[in-house]
C-alpha positions as CSV (number, residue, x, y, z in Angstrom):
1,X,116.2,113.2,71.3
2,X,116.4,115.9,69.1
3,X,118.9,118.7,70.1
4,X,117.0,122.3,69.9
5,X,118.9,126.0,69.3
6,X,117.1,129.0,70.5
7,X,117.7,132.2,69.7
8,X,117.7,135.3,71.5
9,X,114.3,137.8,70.1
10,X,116.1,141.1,70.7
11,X,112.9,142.8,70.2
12,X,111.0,141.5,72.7
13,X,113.4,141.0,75.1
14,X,115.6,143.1,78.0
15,X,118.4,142.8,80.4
16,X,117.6,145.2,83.2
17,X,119.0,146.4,86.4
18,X,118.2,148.5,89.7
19,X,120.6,149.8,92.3
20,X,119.6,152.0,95.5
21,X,120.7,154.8,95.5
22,X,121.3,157.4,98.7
23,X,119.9,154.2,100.6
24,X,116.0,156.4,99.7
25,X,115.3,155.5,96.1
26,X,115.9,153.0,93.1
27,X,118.3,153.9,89.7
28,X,116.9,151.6,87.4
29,X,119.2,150.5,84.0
30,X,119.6,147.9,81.1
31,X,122.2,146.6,78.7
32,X,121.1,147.5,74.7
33,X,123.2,145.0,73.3
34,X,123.6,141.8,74.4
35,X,123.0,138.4,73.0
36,X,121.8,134.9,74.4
37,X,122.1,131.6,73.1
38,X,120.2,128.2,74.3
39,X,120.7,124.8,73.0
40,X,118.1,122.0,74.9
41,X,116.7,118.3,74.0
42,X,113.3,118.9,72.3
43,X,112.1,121.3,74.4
44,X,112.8,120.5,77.9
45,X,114.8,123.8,79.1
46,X,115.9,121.8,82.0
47,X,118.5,120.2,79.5
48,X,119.9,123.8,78.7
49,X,123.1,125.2,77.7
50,X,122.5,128.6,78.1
51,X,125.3,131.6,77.0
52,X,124.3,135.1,77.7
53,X,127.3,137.7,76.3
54,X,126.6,141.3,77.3
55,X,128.2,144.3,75.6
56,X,129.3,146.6,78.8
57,X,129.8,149.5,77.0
58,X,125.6,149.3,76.1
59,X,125.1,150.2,79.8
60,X,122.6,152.6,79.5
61,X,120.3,154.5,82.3
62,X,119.4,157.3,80.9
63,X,121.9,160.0,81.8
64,X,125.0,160.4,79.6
65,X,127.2,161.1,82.7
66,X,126.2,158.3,85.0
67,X,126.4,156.0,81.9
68,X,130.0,157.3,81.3
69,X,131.0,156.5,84.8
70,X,129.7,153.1,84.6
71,X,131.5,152.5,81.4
72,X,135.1,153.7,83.7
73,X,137.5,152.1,85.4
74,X,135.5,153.2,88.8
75,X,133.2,150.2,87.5
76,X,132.8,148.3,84.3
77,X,136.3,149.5,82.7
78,X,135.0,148.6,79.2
79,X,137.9,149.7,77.0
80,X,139.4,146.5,78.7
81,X,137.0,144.4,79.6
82,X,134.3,145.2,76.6
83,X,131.9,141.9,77.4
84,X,130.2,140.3,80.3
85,X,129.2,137.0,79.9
86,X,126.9,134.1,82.1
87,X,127.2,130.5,81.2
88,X,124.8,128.1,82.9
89,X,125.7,125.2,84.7
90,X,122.2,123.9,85.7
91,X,118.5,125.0,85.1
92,X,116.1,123.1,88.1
93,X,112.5,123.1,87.9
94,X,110.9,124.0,90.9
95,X,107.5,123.5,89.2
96,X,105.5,123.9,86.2
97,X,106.7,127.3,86.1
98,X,109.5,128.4,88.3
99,X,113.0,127.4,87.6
100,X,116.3,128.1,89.6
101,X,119.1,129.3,86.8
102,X,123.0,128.7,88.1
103,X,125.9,129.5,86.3
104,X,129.1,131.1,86.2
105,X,129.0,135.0,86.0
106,X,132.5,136.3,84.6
107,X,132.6,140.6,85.0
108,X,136.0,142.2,84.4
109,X,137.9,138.8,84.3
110,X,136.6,137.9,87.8
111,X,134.2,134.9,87.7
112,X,131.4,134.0,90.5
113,X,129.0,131.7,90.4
114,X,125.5,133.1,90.7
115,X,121.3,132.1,90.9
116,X,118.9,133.7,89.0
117,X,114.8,132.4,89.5
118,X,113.2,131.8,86.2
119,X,109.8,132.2,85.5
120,X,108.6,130.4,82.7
121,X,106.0,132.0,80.4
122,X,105.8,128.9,78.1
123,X,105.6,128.1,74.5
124,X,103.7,129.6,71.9
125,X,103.7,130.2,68.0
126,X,103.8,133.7,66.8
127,X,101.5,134.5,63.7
128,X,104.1,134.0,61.1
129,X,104.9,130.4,62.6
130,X,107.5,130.6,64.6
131,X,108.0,128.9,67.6
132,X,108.7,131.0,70.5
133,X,109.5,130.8,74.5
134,X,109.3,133.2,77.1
135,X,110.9,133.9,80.4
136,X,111.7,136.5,83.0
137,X,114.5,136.4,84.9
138,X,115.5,138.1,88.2
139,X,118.1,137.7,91.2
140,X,120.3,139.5,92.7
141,X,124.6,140.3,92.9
142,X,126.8,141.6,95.2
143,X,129.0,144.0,92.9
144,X,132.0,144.0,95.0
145,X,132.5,140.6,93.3
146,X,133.9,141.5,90.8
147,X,135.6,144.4,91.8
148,X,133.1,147.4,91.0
149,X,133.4,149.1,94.4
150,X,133.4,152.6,93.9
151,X,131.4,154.6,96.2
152,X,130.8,157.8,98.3
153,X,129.9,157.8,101.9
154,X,127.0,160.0,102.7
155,X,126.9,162.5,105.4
156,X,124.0,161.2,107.4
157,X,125.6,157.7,107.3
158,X,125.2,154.6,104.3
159,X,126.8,154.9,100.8
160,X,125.3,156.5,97.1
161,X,125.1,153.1,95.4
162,X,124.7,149.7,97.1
163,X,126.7,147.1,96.6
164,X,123.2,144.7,96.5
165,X,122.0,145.2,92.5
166,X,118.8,144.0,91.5
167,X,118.6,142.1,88.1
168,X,115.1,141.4,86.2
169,X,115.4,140.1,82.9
170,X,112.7,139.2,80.0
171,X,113.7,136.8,77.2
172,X,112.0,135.7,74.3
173,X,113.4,133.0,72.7
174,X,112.7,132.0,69.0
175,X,113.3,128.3,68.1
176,X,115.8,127.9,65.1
177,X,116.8,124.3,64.6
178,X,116.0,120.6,65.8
């Protein structure tokens, strides 16, 4: 079998995140930088080694001050810990389709082991002739986990931020080597 490195498309793809907020509405964000690599047999994804490294201090949401608390020690502290990175251990297929992802989280040092489900969009060339793949990630984390437990009870009862976050991810992989 012929081994297979995929790049990460950083164009077409995003690392996103939602978080309630005042237990009433969502705060949706996303990480600007980070990178993925996948190495597979052919192209059987189920054979994949899959390394996702985050840049934490990419956080962005769209508000300069909430983005500058999430880069604090009150959450991602990322003057010391400046990367976030997800290593797979196993990709199942459920179906043609559907996947289950599991691998090893680490955030600020601490390390979890976590599922994502993975949609698979399939394989396609783009016009210039590259081979591409497509998927969209999403699960969800406890953030006490790793330690980001900062929060504010509210008056009528329930906290400002859960502690459940939301991840949805698209990828778009581009096929570099067999």
């Amino acid at each position: 079998m012929a081994h297979t490195i995929w790049s990460l498309d950083q164009a077409h793809s995003e690392l996103g995140f939602k978080a309630k907020h005042m237990m009433i509405s969502n705060v949706k964000g996303k990480f600007d930088k980070f990178d993925v690599n996948v190495e597979t047999e052919e192209d059987d994804f189920t054979t994949a080694k899959i390394v996702v490294k985050i840049i934490a201090d990419s956080v962005n949401t769209g508000v300069d001050q909430r983005d500058g608390h999430l880069k604090s020690a009150d959450f991602f502290e990322t003057e010391t810990y400046p990367q976030m990175v997800f290593t797979s251990k196993s990709l199942e297929k459920k179906d043609d389709d559907n996947y289950i992802l599991v691998g090893d989280f680490t955030i600020k040092g601490i390390t979890h082991e976590e599922k994502m489900n993975v949609e698979f969009g399939g394989i396609n060339k783009d016009p210039w002739g590259n081979t591409k793949a497509g998927f969209t990630l999403s699960g969800k984390i406890n953030r006490k986990n790793w330690g980001l437990v900062w929060n504010t009870a509210l008056e009528t009862g329930g906290f400002l931020v859960s502690d459940e976050i939301n991840l949805n991810c698209e990828v778009e992989l581009t096929k570099m080597a067999a």
